[in-house]
One Martini backbone bead per residue (centre of mass of N, CA, C, O) as a GRO file, in nm:
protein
  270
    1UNK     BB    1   3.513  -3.719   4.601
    2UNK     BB    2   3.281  -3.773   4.443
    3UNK     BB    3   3.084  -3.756   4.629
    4UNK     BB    4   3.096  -3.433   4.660
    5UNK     BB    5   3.026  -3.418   4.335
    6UNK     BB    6   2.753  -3.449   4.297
    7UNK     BB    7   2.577  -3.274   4.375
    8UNK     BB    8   2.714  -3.056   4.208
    9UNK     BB    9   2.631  -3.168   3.961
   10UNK     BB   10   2.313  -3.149   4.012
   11UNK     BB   11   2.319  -2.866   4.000
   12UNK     BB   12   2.399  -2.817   3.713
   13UNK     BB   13   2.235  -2.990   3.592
   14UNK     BB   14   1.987  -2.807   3.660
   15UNK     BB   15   2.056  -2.570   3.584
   16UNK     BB   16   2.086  -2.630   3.274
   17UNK     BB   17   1.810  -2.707   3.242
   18UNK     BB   18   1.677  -2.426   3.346
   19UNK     BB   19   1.850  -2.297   3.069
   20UNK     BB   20   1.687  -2.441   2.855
   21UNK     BB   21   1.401  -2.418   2.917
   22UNK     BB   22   1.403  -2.123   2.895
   23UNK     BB   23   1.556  -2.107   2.602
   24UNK     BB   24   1.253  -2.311   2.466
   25UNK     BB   25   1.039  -2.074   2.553
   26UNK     BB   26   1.171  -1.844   2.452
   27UNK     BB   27   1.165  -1.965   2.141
   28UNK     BB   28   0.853  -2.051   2.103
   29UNK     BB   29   0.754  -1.766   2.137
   30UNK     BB   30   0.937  -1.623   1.900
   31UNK     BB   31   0.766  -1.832   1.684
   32UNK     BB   32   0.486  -1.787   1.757
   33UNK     BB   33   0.487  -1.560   1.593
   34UNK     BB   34   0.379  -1.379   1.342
   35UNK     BB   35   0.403  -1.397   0.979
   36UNK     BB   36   0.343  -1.119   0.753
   37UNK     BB   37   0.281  -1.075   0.411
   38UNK     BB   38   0.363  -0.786   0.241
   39UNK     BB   39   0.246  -0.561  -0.019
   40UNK     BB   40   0.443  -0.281  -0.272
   41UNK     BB   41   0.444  -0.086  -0.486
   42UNK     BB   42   0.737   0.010  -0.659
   43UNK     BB   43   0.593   0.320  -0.673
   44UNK     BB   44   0.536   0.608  -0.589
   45UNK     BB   45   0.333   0.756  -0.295
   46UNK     BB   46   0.302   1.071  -0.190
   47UNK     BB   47   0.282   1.043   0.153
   48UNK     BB   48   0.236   0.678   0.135
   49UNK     BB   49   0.483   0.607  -0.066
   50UNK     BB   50   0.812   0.620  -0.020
   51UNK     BB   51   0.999   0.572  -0.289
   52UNK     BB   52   1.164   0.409  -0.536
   53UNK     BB   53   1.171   0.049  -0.541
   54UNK     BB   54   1.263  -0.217  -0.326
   55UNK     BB   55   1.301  -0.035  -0.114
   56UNK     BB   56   1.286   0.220   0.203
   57UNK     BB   57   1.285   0.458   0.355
   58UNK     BB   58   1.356   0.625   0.654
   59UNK     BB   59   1.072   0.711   0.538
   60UNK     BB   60   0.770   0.498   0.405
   61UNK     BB   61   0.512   0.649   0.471
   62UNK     BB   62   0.142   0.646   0.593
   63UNK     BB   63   0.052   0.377   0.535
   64UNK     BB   64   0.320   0.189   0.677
   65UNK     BB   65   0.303   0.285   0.881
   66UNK     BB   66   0.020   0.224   0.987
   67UNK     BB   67   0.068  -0.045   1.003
   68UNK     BB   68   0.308  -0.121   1.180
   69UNK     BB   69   0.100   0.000   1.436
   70UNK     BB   70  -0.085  -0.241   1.380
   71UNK     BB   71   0.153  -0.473   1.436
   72UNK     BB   72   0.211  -0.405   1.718
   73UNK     BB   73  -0.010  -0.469   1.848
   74UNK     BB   74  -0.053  -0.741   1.774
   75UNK     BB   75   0.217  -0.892   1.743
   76UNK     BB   76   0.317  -0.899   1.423
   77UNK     BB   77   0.484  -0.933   1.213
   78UNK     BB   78   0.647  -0.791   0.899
   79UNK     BB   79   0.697  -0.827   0.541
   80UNK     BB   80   0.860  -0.635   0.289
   81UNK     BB   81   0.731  -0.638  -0.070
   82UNK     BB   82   0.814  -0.511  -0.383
   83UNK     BB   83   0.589  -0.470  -0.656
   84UNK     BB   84   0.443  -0.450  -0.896
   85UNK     BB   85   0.116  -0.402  -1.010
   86UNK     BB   86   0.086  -0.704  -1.093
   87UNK     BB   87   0.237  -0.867  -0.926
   88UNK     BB   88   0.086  -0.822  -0.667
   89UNK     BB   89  -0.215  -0.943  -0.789
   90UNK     BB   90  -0.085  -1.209  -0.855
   91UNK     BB   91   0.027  -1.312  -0.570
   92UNK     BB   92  -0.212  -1.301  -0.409
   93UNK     BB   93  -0.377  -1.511  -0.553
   94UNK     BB   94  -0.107  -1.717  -0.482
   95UNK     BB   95   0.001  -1.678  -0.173
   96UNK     BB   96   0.288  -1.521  -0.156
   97UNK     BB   97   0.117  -1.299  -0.036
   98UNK     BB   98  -0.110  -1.187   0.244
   99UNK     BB   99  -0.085  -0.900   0.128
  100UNK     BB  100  -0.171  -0.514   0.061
  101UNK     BB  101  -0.053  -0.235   0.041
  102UNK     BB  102  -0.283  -0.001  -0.116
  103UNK     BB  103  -0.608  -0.106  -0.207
  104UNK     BB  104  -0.828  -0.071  -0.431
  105UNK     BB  105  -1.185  -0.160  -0.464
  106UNK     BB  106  -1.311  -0.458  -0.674
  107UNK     BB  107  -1.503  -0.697  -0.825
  108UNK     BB  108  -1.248  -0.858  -0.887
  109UNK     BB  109  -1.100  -0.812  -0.640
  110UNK     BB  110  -1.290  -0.994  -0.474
  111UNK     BB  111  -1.208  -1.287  -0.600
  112UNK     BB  112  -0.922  -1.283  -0.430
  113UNK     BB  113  -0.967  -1.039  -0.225
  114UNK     BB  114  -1.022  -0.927   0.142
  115UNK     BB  115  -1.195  -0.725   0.217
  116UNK     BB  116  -1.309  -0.484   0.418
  117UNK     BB  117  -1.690  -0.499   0.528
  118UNK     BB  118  -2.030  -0.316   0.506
  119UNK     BB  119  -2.315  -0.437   0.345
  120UNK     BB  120  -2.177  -0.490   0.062
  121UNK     BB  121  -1.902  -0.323   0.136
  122UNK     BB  122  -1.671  -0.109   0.209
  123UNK     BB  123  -1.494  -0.015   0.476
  124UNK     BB  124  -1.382   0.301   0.542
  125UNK     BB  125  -1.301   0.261   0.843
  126UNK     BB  126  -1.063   0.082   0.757
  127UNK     BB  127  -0.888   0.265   0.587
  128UNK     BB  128  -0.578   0.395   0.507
  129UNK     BB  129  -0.691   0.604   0.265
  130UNK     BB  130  -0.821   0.900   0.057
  131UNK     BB  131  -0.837   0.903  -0.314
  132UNK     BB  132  -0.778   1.110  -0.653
  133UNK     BB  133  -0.766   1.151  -0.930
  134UNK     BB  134  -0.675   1.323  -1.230
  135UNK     BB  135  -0.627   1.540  -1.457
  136UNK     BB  136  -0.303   1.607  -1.679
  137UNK     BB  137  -0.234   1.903  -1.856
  138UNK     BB  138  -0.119   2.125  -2.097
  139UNK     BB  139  -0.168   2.436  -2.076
  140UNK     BB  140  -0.187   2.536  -2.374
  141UNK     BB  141  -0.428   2.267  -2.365
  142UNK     BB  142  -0.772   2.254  -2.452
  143UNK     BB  143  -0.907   2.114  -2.206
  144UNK     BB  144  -1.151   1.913  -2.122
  145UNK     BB  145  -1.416   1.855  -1.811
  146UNK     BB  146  -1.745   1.705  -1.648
  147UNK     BB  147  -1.715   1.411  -1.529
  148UNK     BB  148  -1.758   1.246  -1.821
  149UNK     BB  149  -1.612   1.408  -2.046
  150UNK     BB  150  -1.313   1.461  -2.265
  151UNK     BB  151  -1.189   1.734  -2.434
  152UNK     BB  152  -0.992   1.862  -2.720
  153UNK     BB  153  -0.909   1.559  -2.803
  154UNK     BB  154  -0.824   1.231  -2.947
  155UNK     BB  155  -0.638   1.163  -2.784
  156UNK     BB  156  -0.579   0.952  -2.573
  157UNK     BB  157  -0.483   0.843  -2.215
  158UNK     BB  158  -0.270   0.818  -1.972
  159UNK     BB  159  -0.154   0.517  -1.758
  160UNK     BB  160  -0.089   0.329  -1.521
  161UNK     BB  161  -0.005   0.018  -1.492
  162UNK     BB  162  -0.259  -0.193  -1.351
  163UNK     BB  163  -0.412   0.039  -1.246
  164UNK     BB  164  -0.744   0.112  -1.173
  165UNK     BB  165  -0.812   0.331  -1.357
  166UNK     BB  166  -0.824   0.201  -1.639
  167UNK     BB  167  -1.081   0.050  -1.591
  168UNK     BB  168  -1.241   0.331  -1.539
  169UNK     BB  169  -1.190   0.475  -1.846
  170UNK     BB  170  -1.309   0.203  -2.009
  171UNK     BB  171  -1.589   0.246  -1.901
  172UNK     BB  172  -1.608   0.551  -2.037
  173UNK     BB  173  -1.489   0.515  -2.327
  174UNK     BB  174  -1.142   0.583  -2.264
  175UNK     BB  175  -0.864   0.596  -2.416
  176UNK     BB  176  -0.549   0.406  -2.355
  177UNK     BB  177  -0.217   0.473  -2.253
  178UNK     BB  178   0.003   0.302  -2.133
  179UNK     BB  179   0.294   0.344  -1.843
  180UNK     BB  180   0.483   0.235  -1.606
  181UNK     BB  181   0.510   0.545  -1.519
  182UNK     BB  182   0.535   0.889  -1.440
  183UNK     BB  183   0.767   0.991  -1.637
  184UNK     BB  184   0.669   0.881  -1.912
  185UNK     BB  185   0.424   0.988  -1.939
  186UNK     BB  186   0.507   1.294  -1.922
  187UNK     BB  187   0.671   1.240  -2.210
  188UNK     BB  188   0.429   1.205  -2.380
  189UNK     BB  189   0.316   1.442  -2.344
  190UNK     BB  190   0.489   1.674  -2.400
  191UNK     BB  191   0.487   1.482  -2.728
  192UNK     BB  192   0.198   1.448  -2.823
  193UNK     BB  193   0.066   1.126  -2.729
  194UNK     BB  194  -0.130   1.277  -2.552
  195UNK     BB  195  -0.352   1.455  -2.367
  196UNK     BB  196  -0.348   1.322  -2.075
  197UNK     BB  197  -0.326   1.243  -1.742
  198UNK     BB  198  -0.406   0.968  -1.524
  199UNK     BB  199  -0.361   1.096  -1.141
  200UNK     BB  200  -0.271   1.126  -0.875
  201UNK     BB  201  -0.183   1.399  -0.724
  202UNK     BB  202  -0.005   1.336  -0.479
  203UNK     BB  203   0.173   1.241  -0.696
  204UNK     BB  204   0.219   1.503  -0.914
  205UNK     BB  205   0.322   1.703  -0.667
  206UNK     BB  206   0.591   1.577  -0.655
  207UNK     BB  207   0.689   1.618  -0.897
  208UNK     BB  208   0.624   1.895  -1.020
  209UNK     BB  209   0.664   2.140  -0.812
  210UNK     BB  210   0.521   2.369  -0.956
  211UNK     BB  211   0.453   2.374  -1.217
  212UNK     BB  212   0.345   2.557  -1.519
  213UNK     BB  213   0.276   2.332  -1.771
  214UNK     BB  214   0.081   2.171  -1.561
  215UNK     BB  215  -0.257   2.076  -1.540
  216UNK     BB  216  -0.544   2.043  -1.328
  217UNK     BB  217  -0.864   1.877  -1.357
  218UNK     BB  218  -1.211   2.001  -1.312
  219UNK     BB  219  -1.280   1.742  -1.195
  220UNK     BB  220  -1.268   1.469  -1.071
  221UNK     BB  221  -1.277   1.155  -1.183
  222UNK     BB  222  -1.237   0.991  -0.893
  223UNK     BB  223  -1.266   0.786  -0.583
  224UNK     BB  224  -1.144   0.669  -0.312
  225UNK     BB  225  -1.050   0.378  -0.128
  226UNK     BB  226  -0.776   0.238   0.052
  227UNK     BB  227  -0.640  -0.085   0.136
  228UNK     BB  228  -0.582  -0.385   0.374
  229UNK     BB  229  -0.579  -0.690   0.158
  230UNK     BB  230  -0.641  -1.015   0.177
  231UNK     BB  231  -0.618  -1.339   0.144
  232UNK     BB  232  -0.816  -1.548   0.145
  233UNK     BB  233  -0.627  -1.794   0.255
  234UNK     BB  234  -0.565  -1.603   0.503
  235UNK     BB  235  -0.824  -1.566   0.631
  236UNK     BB  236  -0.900  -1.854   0.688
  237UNK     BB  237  -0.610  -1.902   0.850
  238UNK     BB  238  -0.561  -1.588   0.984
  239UNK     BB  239  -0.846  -1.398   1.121
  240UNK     BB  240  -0.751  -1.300   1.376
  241UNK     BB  241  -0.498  -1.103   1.226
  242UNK     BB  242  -0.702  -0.946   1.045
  243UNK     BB  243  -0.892  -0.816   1.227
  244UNK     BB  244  -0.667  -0.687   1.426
  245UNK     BB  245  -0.593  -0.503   1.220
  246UNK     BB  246  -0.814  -0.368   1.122
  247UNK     BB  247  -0.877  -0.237   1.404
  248UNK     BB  248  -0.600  -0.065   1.425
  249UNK     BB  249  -0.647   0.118   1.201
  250UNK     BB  250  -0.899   0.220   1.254
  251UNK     BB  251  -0.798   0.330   1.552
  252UNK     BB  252  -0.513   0.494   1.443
  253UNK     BB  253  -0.521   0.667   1.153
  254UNK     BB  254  -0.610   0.990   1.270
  255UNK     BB  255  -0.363   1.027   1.510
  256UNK     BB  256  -0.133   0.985   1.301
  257UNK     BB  257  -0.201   1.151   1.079
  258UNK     BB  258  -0.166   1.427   1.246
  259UNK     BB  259   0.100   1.376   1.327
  260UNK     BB  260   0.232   1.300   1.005
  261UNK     BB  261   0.145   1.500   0.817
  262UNK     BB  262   0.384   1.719   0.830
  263UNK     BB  263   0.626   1.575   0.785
  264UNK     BB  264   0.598   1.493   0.506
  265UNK     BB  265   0.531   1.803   0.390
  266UNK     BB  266   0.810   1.873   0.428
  267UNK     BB  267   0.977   1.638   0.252
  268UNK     BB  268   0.819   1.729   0.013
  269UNK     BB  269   0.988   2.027   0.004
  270UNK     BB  270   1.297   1.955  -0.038
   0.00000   0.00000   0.00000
């Protein structure tokens, strides 16, 4: 009896063994792949990062897709996580987070983080998207703007903290007044304790939605290009990965925008 059992249990013991293989390759696969940590800031920016809060929309931006599916191509994971705009460049810094989705480049910024460069400048060819700033002020307030100069009122500017504006601003030895968010600034203005806000159309017309007690002057402010730059340290630490991205989002960018942009632009109008 013993020996008929033999074989059954060597075969037993092989399949066993067999299935054991396959599902520790399978793990180590599955293990293998990289596991990349993005932050975002918790404020929204129609149509490039949608709703305000922790969470996303289940439509989460032109910006966020456009990583995904960069990240998808690359063959890795993203982790991603909503933080303030100080947090998240605090994060960056000490590599708790290992990049940001849509952050504009600064000599400042660019001592703790890696954006994609070409020339000893930022390769547009790179960039998530390009946004300017633009001023918005109360239809009845006589503001001036001519690209250097803003007149017409002694009143500070708001603008939200930790903004790369902020600094743009203040270099033109524009007052500025920050708070937390869109709503806040515009609550200022209303009260007559800013003269302008300066930001994003783009975020602008998402709130505003064709009101017409708010204009916005012209010209813009500044423009900018966003990009998706990582921690100096993840960048020495997983090249491969950072490249990877980078070249995935220049070539998959312009044919995502034209497919997605009409589906946000009706979202946004409802």
């Amino acid at each position: 009896m013993m020996q008929h059992m033999k074989p059954v249990f060597s075969r037993l013991l092989c399949a066993s063994f067999r299935a054991s293989l396959v599902l520790c390759l399978s793990m180590g696969s599955a293990q293998a792949k990289e596991s990349v940590i993005l932050g975002i800031n918790e404020l929204s920016l129609p149509p490039y990062i949608m709703e305000d809060g922790p969470g996303f929309a289940t439509q989460p931006g032109l910006s966020v897709e456009l990583v995904k599916v960069a990240a998808n191509a690359c063959q890795v994971d993203i982790v991603l996580q909503r933080l303030s705009a100080m947090r998240l460049l605090q994060a960056l810094k000490v590599n708790s987070i290992n990049g940001v989705i849509q952050l504009s480049y600064s000599k400042e910024r660019d001592d703790y983080a890696a954006f994609p460069m070409k020339d000893n400048q930022p390769d547009a060819n790179v960039r998530l998207t390009h946004l300017k700033y633009s001023f918005f002020t109360n239809a009845n307030q006589r503001m001036g703007w001519d690209g250097q100069h803003l007149t017409g009122s002694d009143l500070p500017v708001g603008a939200i903290f930790g903004w790369s504006i902020v600094k743009d601003l203040q270099k033109m030895q524009i007052p500025v007044d920050t708070a937390t968010d869109f709503k806040s600034n515009l609550a200022k203005l209303k009260a007559g304790r800013i003269s302008a806000f300066a930001v994003q159309p783009a975020l602008a017309q998402a709130y505003l939605k064709g009101r017409q007690d708010i204009v916005e002057l012209t010209p813009a402010i500044i423009e900018k290009d966003y990009f998706l730059p990582f921690s100096h340290a993840y960048k020495a630490d997983k090249p491969e990965v950072v490249q990877c991205l980078w070249r995935q989002i220049a070539a998959r960018r312009d044919a995502l925008m034209q497919h997605l942009e009409p589906v946000y632009h009706e979202l946004m109008l409802r």
